[in-house]
C-alpha positions in Angstrom: 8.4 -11.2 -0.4 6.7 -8.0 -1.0 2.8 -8.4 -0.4 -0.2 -6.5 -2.3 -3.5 -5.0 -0.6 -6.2 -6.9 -1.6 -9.2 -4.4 -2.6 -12.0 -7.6 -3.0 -11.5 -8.4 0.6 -13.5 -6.5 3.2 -10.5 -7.3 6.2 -8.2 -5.4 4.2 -7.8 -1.7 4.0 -4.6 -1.4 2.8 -3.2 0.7 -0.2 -1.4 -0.5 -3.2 1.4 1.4 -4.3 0.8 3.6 -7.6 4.2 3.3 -8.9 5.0 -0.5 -8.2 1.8 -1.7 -6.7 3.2 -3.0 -4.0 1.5 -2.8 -0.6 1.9 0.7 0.8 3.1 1.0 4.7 0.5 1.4 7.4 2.6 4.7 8.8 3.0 6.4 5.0 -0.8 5.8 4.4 -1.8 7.5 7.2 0.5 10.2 6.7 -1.8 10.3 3.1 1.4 9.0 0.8 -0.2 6.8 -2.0 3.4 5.6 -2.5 5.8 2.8 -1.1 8.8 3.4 0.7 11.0 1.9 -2.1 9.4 3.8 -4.7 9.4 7.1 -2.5 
């Protein structure tokens, strides 16, 4: 099961995918990718 970043929470920090909206990877975030790896 493929999780989502939750923007309403203040713990999370994560990114949503912009294609899928599936949560993006920790390493491609940082590297300033706004997509997931499936979606490339």
């Amino acid at each position: 099961m493929r999780s989502f970043a939750d923007p309403f929470a203040g713990e999370d920090d994560g990114a949503n995918c912009l294609r899928c909206g599936y949560l993006v990877e920790a390493a491609r975030e940082k590297r300033g990718l706004l997509t997931c790896a499936a979606c490339g």
